[in-house]
C-alpha positions as CSV (number, residue, x, y, z in Angstrom):
1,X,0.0,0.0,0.0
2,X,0.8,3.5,-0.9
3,X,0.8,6.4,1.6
4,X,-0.7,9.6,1.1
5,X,1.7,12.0,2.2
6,X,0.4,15.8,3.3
7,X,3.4,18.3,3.6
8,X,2.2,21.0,6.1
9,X,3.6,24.7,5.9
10,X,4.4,25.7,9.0
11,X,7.0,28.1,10.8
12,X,10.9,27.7,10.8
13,X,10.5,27.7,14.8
14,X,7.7,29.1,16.9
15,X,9.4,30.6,18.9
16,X,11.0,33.3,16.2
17,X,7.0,34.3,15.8
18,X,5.6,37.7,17.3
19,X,3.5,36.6,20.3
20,X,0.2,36.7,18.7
21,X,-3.3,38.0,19.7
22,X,-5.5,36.1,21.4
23,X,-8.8,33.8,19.3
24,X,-11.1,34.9,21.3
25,X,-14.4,36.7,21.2
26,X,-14.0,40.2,21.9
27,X,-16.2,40.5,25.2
28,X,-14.0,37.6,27.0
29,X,-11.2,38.7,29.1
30,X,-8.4,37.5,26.9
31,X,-4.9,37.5,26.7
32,X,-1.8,34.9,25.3
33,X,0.8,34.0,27.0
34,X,3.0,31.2,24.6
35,X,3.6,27.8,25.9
36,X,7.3,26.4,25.4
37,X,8.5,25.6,22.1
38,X,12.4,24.4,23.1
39,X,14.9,21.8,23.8
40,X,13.5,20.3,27.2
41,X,17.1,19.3,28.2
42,X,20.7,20.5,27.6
43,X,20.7,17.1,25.5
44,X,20.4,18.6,22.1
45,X,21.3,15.3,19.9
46,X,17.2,13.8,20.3
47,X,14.8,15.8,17.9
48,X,11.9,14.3,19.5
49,X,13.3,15.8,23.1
50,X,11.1,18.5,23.1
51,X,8.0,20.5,24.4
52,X,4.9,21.4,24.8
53,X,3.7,21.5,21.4
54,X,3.7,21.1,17.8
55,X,3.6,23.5,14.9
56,X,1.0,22.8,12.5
57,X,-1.4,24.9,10.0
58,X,-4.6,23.0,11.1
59,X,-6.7,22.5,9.0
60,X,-5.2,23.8,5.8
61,X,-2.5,20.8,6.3
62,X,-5.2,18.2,6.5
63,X,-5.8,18.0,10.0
64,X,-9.5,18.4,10.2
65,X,-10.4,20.3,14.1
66,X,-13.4,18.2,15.3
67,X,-12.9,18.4,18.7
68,X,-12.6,20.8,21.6
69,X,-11.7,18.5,24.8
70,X,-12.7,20.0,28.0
71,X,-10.2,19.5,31.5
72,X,-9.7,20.7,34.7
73,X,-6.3,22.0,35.7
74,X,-5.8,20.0,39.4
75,X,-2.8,21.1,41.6
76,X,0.0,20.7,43.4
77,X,-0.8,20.2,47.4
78,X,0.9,22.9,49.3
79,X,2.4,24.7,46.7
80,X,0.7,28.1,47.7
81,X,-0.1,28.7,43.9
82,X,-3.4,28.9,42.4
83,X,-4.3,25.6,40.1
84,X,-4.5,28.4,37.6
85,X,-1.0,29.9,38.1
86,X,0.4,26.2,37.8
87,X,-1.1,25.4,34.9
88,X,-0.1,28.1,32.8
89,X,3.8,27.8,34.6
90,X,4.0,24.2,33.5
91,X,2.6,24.9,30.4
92,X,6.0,27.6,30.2
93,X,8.4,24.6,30.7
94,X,9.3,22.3,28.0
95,X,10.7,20.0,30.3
96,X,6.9,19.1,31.9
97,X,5.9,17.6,28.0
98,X,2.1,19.2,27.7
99,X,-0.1,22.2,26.7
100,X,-3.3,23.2,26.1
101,X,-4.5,26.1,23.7
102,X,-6.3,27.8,26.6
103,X,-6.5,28.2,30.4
104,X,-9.8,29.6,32.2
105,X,-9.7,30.9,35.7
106,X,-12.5,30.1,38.5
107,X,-13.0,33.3,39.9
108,X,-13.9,35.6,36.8
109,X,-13.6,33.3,33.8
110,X,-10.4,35.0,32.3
111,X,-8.7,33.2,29.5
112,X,-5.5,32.6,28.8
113,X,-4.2,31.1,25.3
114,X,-1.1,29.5,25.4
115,X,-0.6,27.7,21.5
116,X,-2.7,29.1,18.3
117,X,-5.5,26.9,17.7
118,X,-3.4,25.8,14.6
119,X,-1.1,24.1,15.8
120,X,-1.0,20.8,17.8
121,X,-1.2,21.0,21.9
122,X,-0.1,18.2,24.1
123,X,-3.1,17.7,26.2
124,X,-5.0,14.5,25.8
125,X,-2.7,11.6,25.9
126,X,-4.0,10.4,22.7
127,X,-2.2,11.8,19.3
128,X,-5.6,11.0,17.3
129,X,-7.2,13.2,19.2
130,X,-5.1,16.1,20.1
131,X,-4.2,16.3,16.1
132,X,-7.7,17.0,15.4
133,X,-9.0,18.7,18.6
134,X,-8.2,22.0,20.7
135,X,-7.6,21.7,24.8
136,X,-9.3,23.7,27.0
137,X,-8.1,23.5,30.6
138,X,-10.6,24.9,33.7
139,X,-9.1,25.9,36.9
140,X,-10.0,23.3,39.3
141,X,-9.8,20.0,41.2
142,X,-12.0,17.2,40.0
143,X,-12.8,15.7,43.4
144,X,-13.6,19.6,44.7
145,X,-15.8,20.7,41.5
146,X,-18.5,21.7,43.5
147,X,-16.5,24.9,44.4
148,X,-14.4,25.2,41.2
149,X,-16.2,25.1,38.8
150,X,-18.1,28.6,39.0
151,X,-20.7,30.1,36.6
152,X,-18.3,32.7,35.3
153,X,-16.0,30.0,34.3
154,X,-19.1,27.9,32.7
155,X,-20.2,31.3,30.7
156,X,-16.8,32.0,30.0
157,X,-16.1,28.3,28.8
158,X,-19.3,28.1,26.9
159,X,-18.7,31.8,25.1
160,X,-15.1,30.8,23.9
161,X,-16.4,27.4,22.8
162,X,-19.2,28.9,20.7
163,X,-16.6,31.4,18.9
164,X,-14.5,28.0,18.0
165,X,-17.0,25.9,16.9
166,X,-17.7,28.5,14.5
167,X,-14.9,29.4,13.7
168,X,-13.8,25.5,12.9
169,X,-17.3,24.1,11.9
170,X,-17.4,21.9,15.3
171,X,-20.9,20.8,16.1
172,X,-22.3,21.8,19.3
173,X,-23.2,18.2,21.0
174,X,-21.4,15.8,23.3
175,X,-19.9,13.9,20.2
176,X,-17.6,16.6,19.2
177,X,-17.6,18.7,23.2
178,X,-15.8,15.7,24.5
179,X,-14.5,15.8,28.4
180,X,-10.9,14.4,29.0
181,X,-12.7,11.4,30.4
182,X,-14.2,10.6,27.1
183,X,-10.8,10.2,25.4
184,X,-8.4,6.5,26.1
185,X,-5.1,5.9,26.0
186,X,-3.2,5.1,23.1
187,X,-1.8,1.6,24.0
188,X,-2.3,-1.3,26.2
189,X,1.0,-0.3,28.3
190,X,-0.2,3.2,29.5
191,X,-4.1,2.3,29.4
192,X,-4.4,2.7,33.4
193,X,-2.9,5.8,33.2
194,X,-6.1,7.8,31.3
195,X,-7.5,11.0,32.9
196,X,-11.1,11.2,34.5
197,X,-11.3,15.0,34.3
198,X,-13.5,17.1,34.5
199,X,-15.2,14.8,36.5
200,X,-18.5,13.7,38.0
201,X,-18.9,17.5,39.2
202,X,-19.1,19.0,35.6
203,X,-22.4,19.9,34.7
204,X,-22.6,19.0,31.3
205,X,-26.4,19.7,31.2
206,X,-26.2,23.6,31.8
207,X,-22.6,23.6,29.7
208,X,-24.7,22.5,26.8
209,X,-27.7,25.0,27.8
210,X,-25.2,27.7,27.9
211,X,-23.7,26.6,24.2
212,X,-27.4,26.8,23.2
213,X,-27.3,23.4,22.3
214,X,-29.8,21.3,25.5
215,X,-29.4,17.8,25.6
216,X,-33.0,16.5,23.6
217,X,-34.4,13.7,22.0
218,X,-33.2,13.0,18.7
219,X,-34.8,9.7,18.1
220,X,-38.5,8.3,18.4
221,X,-39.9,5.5,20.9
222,X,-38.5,2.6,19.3
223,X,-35.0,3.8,18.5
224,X,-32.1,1.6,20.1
225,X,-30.4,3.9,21.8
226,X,-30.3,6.5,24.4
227,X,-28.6,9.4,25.7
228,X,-28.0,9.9,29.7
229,X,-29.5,12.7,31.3
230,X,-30.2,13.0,34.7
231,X,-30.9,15.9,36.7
232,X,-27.8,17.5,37.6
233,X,-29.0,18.9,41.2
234,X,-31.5,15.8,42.0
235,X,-29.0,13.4,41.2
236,X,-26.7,13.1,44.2
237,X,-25.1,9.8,44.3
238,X,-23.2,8.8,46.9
239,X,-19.3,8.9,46.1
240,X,-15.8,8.8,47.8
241,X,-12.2,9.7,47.4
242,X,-9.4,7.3,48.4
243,X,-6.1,7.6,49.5
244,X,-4.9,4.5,49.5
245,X,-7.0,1.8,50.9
246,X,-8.9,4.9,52.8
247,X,-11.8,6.1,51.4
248,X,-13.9,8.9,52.7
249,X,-17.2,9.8,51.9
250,X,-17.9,12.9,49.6
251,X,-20.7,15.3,50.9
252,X,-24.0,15.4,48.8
253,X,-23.9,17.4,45.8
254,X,-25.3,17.2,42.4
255,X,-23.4,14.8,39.6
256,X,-23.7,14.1,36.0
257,X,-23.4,10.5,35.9
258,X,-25.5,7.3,36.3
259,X,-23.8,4.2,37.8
260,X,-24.1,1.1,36.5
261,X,-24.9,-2.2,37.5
262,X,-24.3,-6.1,36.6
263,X,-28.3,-6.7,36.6
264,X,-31.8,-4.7,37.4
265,X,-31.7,-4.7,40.9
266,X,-30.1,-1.9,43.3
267,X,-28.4,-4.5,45.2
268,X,-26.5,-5.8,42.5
269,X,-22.4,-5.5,42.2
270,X,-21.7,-2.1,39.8
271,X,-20.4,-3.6,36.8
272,X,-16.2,-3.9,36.6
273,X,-13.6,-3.2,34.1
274,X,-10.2,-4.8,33.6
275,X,-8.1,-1.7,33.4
276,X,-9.4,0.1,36.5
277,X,-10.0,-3.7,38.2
278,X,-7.2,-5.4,36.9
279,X,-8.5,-8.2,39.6
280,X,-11.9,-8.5,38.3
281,X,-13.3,-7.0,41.6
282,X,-16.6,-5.0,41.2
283,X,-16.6,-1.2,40.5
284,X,-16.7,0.8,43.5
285,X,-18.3,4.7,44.4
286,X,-14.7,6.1,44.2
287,X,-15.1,9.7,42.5
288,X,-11.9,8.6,40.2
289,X,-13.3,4.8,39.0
290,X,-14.7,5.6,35.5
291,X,-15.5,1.8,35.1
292,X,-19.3,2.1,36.4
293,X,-20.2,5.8,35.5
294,X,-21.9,6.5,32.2
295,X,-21.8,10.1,32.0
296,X,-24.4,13.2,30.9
297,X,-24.5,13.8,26.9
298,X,-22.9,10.3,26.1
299,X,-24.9,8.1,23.8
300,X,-25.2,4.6,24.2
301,X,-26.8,1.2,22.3
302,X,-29.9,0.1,24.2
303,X,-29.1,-3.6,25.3
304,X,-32.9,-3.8,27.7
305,X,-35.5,-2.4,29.6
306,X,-36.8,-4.1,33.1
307,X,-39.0,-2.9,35.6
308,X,-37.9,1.2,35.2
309,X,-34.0,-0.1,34.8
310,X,-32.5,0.4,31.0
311,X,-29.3,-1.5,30.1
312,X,-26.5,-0.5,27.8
313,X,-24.1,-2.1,25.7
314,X,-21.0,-0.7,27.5
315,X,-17.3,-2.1,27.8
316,X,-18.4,-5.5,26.6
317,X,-20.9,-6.4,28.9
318,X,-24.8,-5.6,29.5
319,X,-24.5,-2.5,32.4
320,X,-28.0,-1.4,33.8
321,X,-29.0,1.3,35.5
322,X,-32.2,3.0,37.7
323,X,-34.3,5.0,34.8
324,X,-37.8,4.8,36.2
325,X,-40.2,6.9,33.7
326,X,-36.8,7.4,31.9
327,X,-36.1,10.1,33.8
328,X,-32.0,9.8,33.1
329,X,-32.7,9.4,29.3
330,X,-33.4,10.7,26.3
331,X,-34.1,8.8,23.2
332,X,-31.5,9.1,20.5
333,X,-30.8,8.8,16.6
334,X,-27.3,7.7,15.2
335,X,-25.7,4.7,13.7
336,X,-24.4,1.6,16.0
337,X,-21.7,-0.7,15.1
338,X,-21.8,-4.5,15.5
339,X,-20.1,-7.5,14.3
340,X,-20.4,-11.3,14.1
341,X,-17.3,-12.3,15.4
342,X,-15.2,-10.8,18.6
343,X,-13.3,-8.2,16.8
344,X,-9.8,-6.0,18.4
345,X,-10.3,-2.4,19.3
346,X,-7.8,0.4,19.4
347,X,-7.0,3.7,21.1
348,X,-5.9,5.4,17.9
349,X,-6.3,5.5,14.3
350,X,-2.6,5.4,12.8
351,X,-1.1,4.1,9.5
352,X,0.3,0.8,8.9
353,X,4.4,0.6,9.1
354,X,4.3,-0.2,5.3
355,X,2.6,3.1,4.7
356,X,5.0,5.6,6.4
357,X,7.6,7.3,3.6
358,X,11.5,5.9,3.6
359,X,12.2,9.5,4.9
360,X,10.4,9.0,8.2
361,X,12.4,6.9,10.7
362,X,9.4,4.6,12.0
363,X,8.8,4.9,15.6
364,X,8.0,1.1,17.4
365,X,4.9,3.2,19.4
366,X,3.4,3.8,16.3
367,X,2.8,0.3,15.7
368,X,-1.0,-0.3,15.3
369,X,-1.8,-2.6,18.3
370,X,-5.1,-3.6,19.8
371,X,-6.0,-2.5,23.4
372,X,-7.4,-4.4,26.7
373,X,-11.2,-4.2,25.0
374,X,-12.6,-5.9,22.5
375,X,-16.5,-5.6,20.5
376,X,-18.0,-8.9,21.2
377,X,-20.0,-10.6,19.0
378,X,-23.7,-9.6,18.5
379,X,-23.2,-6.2,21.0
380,X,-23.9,-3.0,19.5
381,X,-22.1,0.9,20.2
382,X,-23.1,3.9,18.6
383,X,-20.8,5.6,16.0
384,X,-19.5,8.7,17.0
385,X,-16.9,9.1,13.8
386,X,-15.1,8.2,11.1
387,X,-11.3,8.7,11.0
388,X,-8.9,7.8,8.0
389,X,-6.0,6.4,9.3
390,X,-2.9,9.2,9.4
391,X,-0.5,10.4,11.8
392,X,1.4,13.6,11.9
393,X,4.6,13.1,11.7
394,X,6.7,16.3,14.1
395,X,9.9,16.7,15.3
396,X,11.8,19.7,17.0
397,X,12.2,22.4,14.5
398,X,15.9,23.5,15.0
399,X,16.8,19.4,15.1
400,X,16.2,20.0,11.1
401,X,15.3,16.4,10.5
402,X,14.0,15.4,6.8
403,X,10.3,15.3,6.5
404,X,9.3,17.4,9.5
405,X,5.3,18.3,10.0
406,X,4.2,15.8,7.8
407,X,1.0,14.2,8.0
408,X,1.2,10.6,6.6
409,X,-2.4,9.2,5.9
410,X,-3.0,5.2,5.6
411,X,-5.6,3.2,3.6
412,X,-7.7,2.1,6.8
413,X,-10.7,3.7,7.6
414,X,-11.5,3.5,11.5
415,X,-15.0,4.4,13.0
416,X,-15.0,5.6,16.7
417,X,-17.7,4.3,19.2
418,X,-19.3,5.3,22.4
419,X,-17.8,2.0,24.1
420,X,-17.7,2.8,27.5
421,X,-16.4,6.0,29.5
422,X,-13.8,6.5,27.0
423,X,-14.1,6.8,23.0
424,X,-12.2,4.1,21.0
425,X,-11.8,3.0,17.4
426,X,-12.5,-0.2,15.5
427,X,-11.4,-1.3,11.6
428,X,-15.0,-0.1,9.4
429,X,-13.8,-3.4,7.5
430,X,-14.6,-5.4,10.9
431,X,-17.9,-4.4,11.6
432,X,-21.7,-3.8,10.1
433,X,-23.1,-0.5,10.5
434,X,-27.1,0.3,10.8
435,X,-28.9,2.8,11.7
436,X,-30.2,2.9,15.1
């Protein structure tokens, strides 16, 4: 196979650029203040020892913005520096290896850009997505949203969002306004390592009110799947925080998730996964286990419906949860995936080693490689994209190397799915795809 090989223009170096004016809409509180672009150690002779970010000229170079991937910042304990602050510090040092295009403060909502919404921030821990989406981080601690996240930040958030998704042609749902809990790993080896931000405290309900685009019924009585939508403020499950083998009970507050169990009854185990339980123990109320939580906005095959309990096609197995009058759902529209024979799942959608040019060194981690999860045979999850395989190829512009900012696109189209708390990608070639 052949690739198709997309050289991008970019910069000599970003850092030789005038610091730019801040993409923002002109009533936000906006300034930029530019990430690292530089060697990240006195070690010059590694091209790819480098941060926070990567010159690009999305989407002219063929890197499509479909995202926008909401975080939260977290902080250091004890440092006597605002999570704000130390986000936008780290974000200055190229030895700390991340970026995001913007940082929001709690207190006001004032924004501060740190890489052009062209080019290529280090912020999700998947290269699929952050080549087609832009990072915004939100000053806060997951396990202490509550307090954090304020409504000038939400109005803030939601205001610099809308002026993106125009800007970009981003549609205004939860397919494409992703949370950094939605997106996986890349590979099996650092799967346990994937964020759960912003976190059950996130009220994905009014963010979507304030984009002007509600959470609503898409679909008709019978269609086969469903989106979750609780009430933010009624729903107050009870949740924990562990340190260690301590856990401590969280006070009641409002939360935009359902949890989900192994069958129709209250008393039964919450269902497991084997990343988060690598010991096939149960899932457990802990604010940071994603295995048993589906979350507001995300949409989901219907697997059943028993006695005001609905069940979902979720990470392989059946997961139900309490929906009397089906209060926590909507009904939805889409297309699901299935297939007739267990089928491997992956974390990214990359080219096959064969397709990479002769000029460009290839890397072992870009190796495509299944992860821990796998479609079974006869489930069903929703499509939420289509993706032709490519990678963008970027090294360190003063390293020089042959072939820099290129974006090498394969033959293999991927489809992502809703598959569980996290979005994931399957070969179109090994599933059927219907309407739901």
């Amino acid at each position: 196979m052949f690739a198709l090989v997309i050289t991008a223009a970019v910069p000599v170096t970003a850092s030789a650029q005038d610091t730019p004016s801040p993409e923002c809409p002109a009533d936000l509180d906006c300034r930029f203040v530019p990430a690292a672009y530089d060697w990240s150690s006195a070690d010059h002779s590694d091209p790819n020892n480098y941060g926070n970010y990567d010159p690009a000229n999305r989407p002219a170079d063929g890197q499509q913005i479909k995202y926008i991937v909401i975080h939260d910042t977290e902080s250091v304990p004890g440092s006597g520096v605002s999570p704000y602050d130390q986000a936008i510090a780290t974000f200055q040092k190229p030895s700390s290896g991340s970026s995001a295009h913007y940082v929001i403060r709690s207190s006001d909502g004032q924004v501060t850009q740190m890489v052009p919404t062209k080019d290529v921030a280090w912020h999700a821990g998947n290269w699929t997505v952050n080549e087609h989406s832009i990072g915004i981080e939100h000053e806060g601690i997951a396990a202490e949203g509550g307090t954090w996240y304020t409504e000038q930040m939400y109005r803030a958030s939601a205001d610099l969002v809308k002026y993106l998704a125009a800007k970009y042609h981003i549609p205004l749902d939860r397919e494409h306004i992703i949370g950094h809990e939605d997106v996986s790993r890349e590979r099996t080896k650092n799967f346990a390592a994937a964020h759960w931000d912003p976190g059950p405290y996130w009220d994905w309900n009014h963010y979507l009110d304030l984009l002007g685009a509600p959470v609503h019924a898409t679909g008709g009585p019978a269609s086969q799947a469903v989106t979750i939508k609780p009430d933010y403020a009624a729903n107050q499950p009870p949740m924990t925080t562990c340190t260690g083998t301590t856990c401590t009970p969280l006070p009641a507050h409002g939360a935009n998730f359902v949890y989900l169990h192994t069958a129709p009854d209250a008393a039964s185990p919450l269902i497991t996964d084997p990343v988060v339980h690598p010991d096939g123990s149960p899932g457990t109320t802990a604010i940071d286990d994603w295995s048993d939580k589906a979350v507001a906005g995300r949409t989901y095959a219907l697997a059943g419906e028993q006695d005001g309990w609905t069940a979902i096609w979720y990470g392989g197995q059946k997961a139900w949860f309490e929906n009397p009058g089906h209060r926590a759902t909507v009904p939805a529209r889409g297309q699901r995936a299935t297939a007739t024979t267990s089928v491997p799942l992956y974390g990214r959608a990359f080219p096959e080693q064969s397709e990479y040019p002769a000029d460009i060194p290839f890397d072992p981690i870009w190796t495509v490689g299944a992860i821990p999860w796998t479609l079974p045979a006869g489930q069903s999850y929703v499509v939420t994209g289509e993706f032709q395989a490519e990678n963008y190829y970027a090294r360190f512009d003063p390293a020089a190397v042959p072939d820099n900012h290129t974006l090498v696109t394969g033959a293999t189209k991927y489809l992502q799915l809703s598959y569980n708390h996290r979005l994931v990608y399957v070969k179109a070639s090994d599933v059927q795809v219907q309407p739901c």
